[in-house]
N, CA, C and O of each residue as an XYZ file, in Angstrom:
768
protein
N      72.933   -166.822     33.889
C      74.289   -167.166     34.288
C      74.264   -168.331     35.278
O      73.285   -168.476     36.010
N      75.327   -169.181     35.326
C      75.678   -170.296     36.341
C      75.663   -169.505     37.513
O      75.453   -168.298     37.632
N      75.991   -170.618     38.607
C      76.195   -170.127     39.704
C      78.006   -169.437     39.822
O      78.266   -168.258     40.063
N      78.882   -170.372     39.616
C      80.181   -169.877     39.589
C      80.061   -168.453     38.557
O      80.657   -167.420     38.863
N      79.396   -168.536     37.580
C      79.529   -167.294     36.776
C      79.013   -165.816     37.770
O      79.445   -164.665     37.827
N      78.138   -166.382     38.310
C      77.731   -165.241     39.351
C      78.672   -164.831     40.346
O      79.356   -163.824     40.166
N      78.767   -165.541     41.403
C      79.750   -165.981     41.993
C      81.005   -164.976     41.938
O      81.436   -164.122     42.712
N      81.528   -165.620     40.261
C      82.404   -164.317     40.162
C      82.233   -162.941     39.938
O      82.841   -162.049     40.530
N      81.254   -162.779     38.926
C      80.757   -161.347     39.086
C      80.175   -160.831     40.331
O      80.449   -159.631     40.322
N      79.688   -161.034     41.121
C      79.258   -160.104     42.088
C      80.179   -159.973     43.255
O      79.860   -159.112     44.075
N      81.457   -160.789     43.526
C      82.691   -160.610     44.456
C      83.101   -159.500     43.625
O      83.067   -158.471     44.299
N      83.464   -159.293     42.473
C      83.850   -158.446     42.210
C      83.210   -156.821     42.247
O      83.697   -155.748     42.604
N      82.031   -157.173     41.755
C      81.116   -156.027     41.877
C      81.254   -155.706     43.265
O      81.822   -154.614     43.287
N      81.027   -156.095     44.453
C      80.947   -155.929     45.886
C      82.683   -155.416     46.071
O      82.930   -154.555     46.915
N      83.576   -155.883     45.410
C      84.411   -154.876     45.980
C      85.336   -153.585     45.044
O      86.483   -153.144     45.102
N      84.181   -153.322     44.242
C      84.044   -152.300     44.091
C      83.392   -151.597     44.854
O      83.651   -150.453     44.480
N      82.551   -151.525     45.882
C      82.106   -150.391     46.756
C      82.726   -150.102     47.414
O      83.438   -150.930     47.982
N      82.811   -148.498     47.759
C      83.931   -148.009     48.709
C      83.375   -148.031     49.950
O      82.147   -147.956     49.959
N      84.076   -148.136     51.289
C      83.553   -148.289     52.926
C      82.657   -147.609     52.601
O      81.778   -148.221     51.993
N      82.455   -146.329     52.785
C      81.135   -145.328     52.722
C      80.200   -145.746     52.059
O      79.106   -145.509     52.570
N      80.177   -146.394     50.910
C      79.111   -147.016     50.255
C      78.155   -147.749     50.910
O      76.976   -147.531     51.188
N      79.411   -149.279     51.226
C      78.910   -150.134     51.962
C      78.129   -150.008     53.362
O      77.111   -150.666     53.579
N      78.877   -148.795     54.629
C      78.280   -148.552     55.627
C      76.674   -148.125     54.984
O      75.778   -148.612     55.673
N      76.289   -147.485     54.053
C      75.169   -146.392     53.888
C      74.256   -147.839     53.248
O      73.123   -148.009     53.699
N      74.678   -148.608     52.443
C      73.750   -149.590     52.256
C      73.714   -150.541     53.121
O      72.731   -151.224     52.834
N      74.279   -150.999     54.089
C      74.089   -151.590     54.751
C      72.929   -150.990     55.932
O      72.041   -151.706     56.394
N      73.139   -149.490     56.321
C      72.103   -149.197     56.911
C      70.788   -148.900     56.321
O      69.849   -148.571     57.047
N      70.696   -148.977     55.335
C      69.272   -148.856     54.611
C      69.198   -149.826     54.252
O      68.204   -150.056     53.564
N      70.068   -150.830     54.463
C      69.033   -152.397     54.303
C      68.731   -153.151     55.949
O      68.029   -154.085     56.338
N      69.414   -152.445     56.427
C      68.698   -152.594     58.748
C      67.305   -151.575     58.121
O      66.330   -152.319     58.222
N      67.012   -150.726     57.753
C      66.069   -149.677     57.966
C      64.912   -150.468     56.849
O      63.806   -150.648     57.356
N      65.057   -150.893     55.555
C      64.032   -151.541     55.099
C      63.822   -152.887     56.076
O      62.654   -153.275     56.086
N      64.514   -153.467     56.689
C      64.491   -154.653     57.283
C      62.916   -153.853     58.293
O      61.860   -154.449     58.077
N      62.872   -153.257     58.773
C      61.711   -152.254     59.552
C      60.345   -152.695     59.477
O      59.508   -152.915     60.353
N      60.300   -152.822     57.434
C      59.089   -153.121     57.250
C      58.793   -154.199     56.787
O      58.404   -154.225     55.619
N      58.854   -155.064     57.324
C      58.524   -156.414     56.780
C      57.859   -156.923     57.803
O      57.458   -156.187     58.705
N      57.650   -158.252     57.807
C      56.441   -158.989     58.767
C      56.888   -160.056     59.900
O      56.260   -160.753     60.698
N      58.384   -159.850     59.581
C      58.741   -160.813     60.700
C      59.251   -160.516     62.299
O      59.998   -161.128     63.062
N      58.551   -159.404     62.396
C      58.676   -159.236     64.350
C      58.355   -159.593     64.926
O      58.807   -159.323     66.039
N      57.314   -160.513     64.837
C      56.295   -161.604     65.654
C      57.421   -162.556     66.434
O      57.215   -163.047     67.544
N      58.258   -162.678     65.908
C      59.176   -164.207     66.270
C      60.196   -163.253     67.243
O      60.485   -162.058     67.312
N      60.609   -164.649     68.035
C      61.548   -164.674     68.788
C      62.935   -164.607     68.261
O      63.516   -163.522     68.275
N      63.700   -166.009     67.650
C      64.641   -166.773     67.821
C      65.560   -165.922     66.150
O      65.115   -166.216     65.040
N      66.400   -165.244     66.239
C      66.665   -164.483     65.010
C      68.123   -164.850     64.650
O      69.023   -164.164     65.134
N      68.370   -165.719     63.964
C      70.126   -166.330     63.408
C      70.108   -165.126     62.814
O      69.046   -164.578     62.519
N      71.641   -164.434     62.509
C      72.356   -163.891     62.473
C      73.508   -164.016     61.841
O      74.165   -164.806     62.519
N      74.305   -163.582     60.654
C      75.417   -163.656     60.323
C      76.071   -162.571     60.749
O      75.552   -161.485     61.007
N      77.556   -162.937     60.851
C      78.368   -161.791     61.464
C      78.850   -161.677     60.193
O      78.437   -162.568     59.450
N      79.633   -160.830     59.657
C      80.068   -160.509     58.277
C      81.174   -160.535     58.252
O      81.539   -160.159     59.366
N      82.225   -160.810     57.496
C      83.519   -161.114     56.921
C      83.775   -159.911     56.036
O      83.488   -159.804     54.844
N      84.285   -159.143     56.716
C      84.657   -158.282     56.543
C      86.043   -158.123     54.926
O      86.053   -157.214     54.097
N      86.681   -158.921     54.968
C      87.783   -159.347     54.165
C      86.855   -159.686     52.815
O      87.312   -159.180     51.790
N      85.940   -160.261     52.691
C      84.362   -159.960     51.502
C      84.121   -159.204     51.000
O      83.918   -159.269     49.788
N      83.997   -157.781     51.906
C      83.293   -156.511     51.798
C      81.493   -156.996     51.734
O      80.628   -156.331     51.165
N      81.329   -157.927     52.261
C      80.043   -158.021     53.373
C      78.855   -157.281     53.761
O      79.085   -156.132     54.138
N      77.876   -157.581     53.762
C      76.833   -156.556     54.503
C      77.115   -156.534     56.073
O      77.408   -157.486     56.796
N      76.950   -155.208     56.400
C      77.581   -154.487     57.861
C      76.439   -154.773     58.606
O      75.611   -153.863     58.568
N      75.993   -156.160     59.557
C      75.129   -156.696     59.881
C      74.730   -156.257     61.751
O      73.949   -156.731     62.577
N      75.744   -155.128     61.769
C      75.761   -154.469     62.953
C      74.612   -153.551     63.058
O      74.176   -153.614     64.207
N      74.071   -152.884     62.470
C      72.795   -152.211     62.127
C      71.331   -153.453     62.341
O      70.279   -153.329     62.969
N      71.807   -154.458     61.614
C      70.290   -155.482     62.169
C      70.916   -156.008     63.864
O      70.214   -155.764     64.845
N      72.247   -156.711     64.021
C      72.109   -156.524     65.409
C      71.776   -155.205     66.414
O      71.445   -155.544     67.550
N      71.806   -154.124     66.224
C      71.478   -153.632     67.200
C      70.113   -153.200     67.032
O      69.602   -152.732     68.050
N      69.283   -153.249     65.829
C      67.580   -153.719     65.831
C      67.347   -154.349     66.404
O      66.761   -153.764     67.315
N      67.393   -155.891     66.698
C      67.077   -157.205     66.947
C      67.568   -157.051     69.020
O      66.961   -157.632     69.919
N      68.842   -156.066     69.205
C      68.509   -156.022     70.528
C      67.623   -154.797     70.975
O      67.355   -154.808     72.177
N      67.292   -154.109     70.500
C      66.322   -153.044     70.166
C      65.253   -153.440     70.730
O      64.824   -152.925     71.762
N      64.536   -154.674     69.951
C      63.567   -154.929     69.558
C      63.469   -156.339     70.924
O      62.497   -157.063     71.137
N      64.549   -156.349     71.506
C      64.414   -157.650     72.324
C      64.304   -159.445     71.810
O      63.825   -160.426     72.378
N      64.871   -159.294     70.720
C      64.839   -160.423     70.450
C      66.099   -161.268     70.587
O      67.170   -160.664     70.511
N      66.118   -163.035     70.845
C      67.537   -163.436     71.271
C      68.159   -163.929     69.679
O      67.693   -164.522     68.706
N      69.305   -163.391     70.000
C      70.268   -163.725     68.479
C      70.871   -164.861     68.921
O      71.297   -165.197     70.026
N      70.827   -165.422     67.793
C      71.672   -166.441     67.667
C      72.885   -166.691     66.331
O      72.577   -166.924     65.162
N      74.424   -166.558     66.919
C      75.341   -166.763     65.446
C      76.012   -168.254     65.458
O      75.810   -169.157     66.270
N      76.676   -168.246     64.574
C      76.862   -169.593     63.917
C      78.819   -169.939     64.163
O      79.616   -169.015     64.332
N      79.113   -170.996     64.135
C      80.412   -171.636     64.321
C      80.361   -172.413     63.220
O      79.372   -173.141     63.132
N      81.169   -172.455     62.349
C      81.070   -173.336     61.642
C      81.957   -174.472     61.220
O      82.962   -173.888     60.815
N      82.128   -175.574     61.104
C      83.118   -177.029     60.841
C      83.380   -177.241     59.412
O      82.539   -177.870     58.770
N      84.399   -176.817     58.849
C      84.621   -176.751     57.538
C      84.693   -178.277     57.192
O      84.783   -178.459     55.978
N      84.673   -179.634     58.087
C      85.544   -180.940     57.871
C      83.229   -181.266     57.944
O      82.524   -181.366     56.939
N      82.976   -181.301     58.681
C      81.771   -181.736     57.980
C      80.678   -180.708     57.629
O      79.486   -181.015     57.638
N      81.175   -179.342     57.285
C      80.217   -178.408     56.742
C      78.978   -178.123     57.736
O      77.942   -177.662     57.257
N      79.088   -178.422     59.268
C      78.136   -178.357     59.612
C      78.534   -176.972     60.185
O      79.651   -176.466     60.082
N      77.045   -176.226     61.039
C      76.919   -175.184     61.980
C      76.277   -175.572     63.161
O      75.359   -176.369     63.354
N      77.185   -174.582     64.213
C      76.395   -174.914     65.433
C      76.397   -173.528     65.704
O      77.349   -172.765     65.536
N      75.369   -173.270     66.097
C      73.995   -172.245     66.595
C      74.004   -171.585     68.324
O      73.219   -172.162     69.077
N      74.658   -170.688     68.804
C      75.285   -170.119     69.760
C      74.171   -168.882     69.632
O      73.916   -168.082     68.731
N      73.442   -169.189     71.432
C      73.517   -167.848     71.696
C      73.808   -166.937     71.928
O      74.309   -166.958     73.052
N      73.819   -165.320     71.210
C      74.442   -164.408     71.367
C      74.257   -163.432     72.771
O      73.191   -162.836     72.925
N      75.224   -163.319     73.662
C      74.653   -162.520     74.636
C      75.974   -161.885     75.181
O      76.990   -162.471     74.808
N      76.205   -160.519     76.203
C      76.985   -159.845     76.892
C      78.152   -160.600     76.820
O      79.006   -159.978     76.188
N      78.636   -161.959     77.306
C      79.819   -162.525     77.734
C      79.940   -163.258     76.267
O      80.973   -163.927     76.288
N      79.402   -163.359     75.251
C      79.750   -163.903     74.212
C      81.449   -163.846     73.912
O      81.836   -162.685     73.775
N      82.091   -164.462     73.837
C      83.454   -163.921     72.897
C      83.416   -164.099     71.830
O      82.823   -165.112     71.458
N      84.168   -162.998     70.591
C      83.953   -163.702     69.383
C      85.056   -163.488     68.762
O      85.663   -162.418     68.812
N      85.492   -164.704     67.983
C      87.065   -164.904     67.065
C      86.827   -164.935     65.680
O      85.924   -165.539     65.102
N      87.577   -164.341     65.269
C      87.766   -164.917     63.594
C      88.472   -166.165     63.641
O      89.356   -166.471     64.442
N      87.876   -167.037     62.467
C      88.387   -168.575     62.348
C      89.443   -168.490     61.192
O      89.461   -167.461     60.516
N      90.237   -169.407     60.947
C      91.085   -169.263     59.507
C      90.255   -168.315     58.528
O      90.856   -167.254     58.365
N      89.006   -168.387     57.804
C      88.416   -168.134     56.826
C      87.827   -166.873     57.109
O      86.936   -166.429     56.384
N      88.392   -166.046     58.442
C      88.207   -165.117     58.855
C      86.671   -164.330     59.160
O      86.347   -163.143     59.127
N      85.870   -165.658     59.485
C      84.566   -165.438     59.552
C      84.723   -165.640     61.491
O      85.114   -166.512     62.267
N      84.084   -164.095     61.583
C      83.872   -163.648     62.535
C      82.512   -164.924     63.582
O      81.330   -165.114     63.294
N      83.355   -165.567     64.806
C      82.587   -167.072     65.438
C      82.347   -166.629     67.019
O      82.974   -165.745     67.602
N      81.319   -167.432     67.561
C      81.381   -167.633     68.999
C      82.592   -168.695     69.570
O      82.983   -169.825     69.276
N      82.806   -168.056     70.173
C      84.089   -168.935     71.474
C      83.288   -169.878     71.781
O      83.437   -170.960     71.213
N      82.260   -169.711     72.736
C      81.585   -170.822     73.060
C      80.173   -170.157     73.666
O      79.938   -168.983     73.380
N      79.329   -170.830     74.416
C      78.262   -170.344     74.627
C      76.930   -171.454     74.702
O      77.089   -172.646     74.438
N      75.758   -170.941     75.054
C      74.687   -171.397     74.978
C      74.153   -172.053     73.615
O      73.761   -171.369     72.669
N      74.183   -173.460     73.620
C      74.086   -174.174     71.699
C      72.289   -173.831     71.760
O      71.686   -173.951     72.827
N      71.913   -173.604     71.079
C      70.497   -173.548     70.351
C      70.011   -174.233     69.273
O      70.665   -174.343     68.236
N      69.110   -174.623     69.397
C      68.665   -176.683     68.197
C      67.863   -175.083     67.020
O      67.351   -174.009     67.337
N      68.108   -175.643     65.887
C      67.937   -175.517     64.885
C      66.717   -175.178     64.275
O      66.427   -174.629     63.211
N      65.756   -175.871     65.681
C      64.164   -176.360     65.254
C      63.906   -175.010     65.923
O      62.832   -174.567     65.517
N      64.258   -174.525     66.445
C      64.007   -172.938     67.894
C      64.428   -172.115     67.226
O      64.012   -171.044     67.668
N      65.185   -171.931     66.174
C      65.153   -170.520     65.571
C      63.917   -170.303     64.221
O      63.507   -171.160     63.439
N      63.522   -168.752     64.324
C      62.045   -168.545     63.672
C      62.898   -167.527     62.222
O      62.427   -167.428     61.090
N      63.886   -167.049     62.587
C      64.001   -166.082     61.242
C      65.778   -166.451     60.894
O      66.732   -166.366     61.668
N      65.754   -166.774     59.791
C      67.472   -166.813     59.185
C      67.566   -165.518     58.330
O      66.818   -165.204     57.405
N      68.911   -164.645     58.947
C      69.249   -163.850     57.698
C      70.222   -164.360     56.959
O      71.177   -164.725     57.645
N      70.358   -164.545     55.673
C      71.419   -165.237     54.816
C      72.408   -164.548     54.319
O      72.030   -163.547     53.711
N      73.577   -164.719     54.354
C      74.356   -163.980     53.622
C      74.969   -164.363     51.899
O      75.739   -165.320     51.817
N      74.726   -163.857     51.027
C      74.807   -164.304     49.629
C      75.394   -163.503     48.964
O      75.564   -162.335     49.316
N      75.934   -164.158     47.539
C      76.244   -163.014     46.662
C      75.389   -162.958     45.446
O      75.825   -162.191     44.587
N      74.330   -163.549     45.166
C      73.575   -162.901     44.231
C      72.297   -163.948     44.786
O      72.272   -164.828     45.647
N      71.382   -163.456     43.953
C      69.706   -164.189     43.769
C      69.037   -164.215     42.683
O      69.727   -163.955     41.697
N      68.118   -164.397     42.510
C      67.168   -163.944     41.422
C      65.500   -163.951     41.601
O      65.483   -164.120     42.820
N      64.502   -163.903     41.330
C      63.402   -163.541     40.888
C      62.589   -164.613     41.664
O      61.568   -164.091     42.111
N      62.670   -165.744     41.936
C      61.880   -166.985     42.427
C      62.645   -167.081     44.022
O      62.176   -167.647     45.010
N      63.664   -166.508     43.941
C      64.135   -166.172     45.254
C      65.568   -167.942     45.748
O      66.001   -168.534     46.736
N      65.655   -167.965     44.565
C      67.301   -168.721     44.420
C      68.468   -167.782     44.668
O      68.818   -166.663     44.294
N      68.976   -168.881     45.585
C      70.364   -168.129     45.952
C      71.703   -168.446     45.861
O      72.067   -169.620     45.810
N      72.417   -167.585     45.837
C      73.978   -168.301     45.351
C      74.947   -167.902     46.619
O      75.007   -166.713     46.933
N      75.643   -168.798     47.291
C      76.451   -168.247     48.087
C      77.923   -168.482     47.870
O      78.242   -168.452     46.682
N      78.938   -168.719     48.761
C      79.999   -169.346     48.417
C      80.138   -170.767     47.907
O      81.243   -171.068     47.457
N      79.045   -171.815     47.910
C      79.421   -172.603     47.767
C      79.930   -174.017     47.942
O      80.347   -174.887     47.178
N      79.693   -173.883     49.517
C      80.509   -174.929     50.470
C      78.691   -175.322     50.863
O      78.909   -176.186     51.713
N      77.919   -175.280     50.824
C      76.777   -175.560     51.265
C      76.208   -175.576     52.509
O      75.201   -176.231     52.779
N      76.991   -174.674     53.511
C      76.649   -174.614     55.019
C      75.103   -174.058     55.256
O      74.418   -174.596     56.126
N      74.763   -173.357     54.745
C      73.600   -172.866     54.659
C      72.403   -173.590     54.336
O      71.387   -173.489     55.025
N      72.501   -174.506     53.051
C      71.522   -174.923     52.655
C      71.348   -176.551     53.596
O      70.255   -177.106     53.706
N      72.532   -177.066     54.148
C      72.513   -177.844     55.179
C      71.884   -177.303     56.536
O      71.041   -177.958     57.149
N      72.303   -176.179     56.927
C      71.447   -175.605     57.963
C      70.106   -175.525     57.683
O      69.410   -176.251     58.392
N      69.454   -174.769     56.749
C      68.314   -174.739     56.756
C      67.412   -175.818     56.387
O      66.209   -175.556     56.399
N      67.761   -176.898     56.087
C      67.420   -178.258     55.764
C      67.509   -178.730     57.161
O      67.277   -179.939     57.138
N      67.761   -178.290     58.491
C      67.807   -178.956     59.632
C      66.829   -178.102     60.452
O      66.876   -178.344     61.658
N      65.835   -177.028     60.023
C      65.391   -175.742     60.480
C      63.737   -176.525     60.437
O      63.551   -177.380     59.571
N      62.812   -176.237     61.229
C      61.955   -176.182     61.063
C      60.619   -175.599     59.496
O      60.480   -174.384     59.359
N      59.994   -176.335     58.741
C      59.255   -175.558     57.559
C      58.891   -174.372     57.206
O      58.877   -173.713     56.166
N      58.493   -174.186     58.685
C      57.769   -172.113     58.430
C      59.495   -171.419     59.071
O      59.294   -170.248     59.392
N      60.652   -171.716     59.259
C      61.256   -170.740     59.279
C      61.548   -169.837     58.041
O      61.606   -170.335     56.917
N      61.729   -168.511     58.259
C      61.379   -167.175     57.606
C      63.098   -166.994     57.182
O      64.020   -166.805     57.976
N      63.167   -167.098     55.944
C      64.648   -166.682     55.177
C      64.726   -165.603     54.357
O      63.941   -165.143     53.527
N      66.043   -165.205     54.810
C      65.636   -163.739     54.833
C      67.190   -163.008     54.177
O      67.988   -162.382     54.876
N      67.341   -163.268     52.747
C      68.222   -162.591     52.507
C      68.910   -161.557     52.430
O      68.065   -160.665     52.356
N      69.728   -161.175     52.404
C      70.548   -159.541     52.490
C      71.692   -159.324     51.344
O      72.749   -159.933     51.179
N      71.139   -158.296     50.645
C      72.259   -157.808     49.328
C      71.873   -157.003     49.081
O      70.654   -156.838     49.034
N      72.618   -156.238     48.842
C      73.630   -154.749     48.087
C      72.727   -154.666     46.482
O      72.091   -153.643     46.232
N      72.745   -155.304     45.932
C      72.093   -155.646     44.890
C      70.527   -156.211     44.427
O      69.875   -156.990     45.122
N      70.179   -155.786     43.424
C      69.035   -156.238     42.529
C      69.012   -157.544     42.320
O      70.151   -157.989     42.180
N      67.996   -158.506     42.226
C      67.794   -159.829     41.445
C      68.290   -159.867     40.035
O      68.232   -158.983     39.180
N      68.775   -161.041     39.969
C      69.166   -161.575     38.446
C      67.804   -162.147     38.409
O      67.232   -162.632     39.386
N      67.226   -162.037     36.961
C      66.196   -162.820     36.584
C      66.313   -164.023     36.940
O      65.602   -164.420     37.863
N      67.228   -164.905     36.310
C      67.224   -166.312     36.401
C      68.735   -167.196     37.329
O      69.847   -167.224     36.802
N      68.640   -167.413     37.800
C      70.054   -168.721     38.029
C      69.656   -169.671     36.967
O      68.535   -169.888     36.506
N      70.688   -170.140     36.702
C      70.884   -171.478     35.363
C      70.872   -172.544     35.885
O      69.943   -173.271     35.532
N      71.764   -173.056     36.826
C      72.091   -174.215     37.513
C      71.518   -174.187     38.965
O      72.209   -174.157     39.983
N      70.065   -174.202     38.909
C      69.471   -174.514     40.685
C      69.252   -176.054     40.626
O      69.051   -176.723     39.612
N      69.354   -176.611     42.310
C      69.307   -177.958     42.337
C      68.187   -178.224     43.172
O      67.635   -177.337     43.823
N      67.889   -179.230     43.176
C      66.400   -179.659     43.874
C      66.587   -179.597     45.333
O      65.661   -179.494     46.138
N      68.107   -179.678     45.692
C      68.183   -179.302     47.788
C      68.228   -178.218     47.409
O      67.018   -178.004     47.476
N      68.852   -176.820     46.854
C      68.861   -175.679     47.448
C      67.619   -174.958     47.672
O      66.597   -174.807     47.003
N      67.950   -174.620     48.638
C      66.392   -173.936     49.520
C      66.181   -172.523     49.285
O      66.966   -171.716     49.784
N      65.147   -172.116     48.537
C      64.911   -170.537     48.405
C      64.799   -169.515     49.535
O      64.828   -169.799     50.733
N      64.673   -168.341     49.035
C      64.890   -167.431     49.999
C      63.153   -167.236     50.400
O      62.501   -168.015     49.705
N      62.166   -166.307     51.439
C      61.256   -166.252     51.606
C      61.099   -164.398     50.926
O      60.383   -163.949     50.031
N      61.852   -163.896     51.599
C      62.520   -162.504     51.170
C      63.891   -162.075     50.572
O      64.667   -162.987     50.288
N      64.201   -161.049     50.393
C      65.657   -160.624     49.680
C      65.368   -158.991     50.359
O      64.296   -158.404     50.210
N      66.304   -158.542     50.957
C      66.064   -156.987     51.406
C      67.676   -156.305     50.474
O      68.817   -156.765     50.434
N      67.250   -155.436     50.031
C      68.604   -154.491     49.533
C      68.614   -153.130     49.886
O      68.107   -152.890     50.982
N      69.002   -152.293     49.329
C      68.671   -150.841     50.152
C      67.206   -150.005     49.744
O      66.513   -149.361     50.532
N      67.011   -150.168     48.608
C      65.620   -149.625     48.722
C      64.592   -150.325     48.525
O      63.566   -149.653     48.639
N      64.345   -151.867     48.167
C      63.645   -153.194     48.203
C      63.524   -154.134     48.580
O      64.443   -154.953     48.622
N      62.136   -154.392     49.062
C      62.041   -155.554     49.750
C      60.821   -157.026     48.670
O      59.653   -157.118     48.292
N      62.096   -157.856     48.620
C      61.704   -158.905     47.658
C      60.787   -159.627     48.288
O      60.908   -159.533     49.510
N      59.970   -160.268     47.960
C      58.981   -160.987     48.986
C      58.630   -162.119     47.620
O      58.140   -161.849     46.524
N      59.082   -163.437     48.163
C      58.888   -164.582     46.989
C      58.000   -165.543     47.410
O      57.781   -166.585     46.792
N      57.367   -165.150     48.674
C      56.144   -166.522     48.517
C      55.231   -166.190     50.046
O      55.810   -165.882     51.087
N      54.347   -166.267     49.975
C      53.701   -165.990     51.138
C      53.958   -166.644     52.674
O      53.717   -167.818     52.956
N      54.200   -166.191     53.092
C      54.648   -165.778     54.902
C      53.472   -166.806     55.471
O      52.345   -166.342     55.302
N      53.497   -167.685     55.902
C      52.877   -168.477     56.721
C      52.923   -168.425     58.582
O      53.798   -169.038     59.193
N      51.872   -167.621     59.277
C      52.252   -167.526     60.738
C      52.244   -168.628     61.424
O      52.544   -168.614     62.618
């Protein structure tokens, strides 16, 4: 399938799950998040979830990640040049929904791009080589194109891999992992 073909099927599929669903996979994808290899690092981006989506409930990896002592960092984003800016998350943080109702920092401590070690991504489908499909607007794949080489990407879905995407392009940037509720995808070896 294309990307728009996906795209549409899995918005839909995703809201078909009922709250209870979603809370229970969302915490068994914080709980596989457990075993994987990236605790070594510091610097951990963060999506807050859009709730109005039906979203992975990313409140379960934040309160790991302060658990675990590591500094979060979430994202603001500029719909007029698609860019993100990179806010540290801490106690006095404020946070707003923007038009697009994606949950933002007010303001805060900016953090360079090159200083964060792990991205979790938010997507609606993948597949097998670890291609990803998101909304579309390309904020992501611009961010991580501004990220240092060994940062660790780290997708999150509700769902299984599609074998194939049809339409991948030579910028979009693969995933390193894919976590869902009972699997953890691992597409290319972890470089420390």
């Amino acid at each position: 399938m294309t990307k728009n073909q996906l795209r549409i099927y899995y918005k839909k599929l995703r809201t078909k799950l009922t709250e209870q669903e979603k809370e229970e996979k969302s915490l068994a994808i914080a709980n596989m998040l457990v075993q994987t290899e990236i605790w070594d690092n510091t610097y951990f981006h963060l999506f807050l979830p859009i709730v109005e989506q039906n979203e992975i409930n990313t409140e379960y990896i934040l309160n790991l990640l302060m658990g675990k002592d590591k500094e979060i960092v979430v994202s603001k984003s500029d719909f007029t040049t698609r860019k993100m800016t990179h806010i540290l998350l801490t106690e006095e943080t404020k946070i707003k929904k923007n038009s697009y109702n994606i949950p933002e920092p007010i303001s805060g401590e900016e953090i360079s791009s090159h200083k964060i070690d792990v991205v979790f991504i938010p997507l609606l489908a993948y597949d097998r080589n670890g291609n990803r499909v998101g909304y579309g607007k390309g904020f992501y794949d611009k961010f991580l194109s501004e990220c240092r080489d060994k940062v660790i990407k780290v997708g999150l879905s509700f769902f299984h891999p599609e074998n194939e995407i049809d339409d991948i392009y030579e910028e979009d940037i693969p995933l390193d992992y894919c976590i869902t509720p009972d699997t953890i995808y691992k597409f290319k070896k972890i470089k420390g």
